[in-house]
C-alpha positions as a LaTeX table, in Angstrom:
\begin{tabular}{lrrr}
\hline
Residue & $x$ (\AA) & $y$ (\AA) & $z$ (\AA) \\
\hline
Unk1 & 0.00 & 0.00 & 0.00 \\
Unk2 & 1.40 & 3.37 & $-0.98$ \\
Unk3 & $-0.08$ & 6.69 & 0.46 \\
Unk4 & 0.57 & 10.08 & $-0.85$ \\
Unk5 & $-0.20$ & 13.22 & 0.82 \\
Unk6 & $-2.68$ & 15.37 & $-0.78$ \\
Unk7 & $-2.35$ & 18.86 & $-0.67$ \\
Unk8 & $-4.50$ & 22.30 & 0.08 \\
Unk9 & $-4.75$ & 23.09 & $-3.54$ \\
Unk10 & $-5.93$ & 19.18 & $-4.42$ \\
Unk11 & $-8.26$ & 18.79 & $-1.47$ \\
Unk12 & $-9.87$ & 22.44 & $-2.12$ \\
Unk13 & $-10.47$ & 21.27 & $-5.87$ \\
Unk14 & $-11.67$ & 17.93 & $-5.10$ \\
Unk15 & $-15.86$ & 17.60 & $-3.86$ \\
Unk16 & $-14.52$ & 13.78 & $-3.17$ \\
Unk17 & $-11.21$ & 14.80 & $-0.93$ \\
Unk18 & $-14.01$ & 17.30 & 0.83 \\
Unk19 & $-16.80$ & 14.59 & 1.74 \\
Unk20 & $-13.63$ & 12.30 & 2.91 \\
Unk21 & $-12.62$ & 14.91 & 5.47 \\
Unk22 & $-15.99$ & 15.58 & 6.92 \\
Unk23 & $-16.87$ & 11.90 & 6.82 \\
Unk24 & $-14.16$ & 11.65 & 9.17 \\
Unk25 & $-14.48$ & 14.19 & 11.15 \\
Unk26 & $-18.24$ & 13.75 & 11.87 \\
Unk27 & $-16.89$ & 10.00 & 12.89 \\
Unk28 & $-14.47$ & 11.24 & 15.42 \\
Unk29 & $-16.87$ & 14.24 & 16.48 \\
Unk30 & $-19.84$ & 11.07 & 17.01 \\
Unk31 & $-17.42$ & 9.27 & 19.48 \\
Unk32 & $-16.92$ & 12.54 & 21.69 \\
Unk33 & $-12.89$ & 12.16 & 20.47 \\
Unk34 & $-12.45$ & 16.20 & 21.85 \\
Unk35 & $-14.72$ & 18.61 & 23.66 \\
Unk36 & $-15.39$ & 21.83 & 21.55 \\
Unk37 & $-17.65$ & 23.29 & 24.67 \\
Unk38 & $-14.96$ & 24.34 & 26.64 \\
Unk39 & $-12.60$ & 25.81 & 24.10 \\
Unk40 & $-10.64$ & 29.21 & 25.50 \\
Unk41 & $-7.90$ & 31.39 & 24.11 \\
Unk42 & $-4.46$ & 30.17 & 25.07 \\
Unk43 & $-4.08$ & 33.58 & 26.65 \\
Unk44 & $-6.69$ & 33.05 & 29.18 \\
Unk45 & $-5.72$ & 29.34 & 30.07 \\
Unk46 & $-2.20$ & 30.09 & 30.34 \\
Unk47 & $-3.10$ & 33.08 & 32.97 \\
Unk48 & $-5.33$ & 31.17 & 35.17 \\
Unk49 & $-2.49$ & 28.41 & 34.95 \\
Unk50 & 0.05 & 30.70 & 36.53 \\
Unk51 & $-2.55$ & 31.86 & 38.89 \\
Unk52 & $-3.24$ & 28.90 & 40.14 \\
Unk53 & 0.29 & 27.67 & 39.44 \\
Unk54 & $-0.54$ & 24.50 & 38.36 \\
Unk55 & 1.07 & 23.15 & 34.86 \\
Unk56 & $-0.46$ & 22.80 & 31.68 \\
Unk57 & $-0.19$ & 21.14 & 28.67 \\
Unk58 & $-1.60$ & 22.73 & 25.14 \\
Unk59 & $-2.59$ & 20.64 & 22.31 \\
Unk60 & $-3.52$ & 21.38 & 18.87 \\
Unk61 & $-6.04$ & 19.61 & 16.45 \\
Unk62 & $-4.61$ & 19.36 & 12.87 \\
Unk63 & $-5.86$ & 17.23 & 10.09 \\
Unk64 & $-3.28$ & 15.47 & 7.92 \\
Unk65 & $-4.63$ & 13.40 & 4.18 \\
Unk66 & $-3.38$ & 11.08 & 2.52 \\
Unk67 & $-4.51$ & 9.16 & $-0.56$ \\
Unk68 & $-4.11$ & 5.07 & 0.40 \\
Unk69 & $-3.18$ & 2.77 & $-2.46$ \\
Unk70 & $-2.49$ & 6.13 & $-4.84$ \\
Unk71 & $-0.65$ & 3.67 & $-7.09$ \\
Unk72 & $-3.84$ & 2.53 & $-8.13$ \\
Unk73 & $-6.24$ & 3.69 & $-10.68$ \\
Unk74 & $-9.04$ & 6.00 & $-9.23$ \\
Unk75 & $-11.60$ & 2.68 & $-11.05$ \\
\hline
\end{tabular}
């Protein structure tokens, strides 16, 4: 199997790259995978950190694609 990364340009011109993405993203929103409810800006979590002076650790959600088995034909 051979993945290949696809790209901003290819995923904004492709409707099929587009329903992928959301697909899998509803799928990980459906299993409760991160809480959106409690989202803050990093300003304000880092000053009640150090108010509190407890440590914290920041995270960022990022999607990566990839094609699987791009050596194949799309058929």
């Amino acid at each position: 199997m051979v993945a290949r990364e696809v790209g901003k340009k290819e995923y904004s011109e492709s409707a099929k790259a587009q329903a992928a993405l959301r697909k899998e993203i509803d799928r990980l929103t459906a299993i409760n995978t991160w809480n959106e409810d409690g989202v803050q800006p990093l300003h304000a979590v880092k000053r009640a950190a150090d108010r509190q002076e407890i440590k914290i650790h920041i995270g960022r959600v990022f999607w990566i694609m990839v094609e699987k088995n791009s050596e194949l034909s799309p058929d």
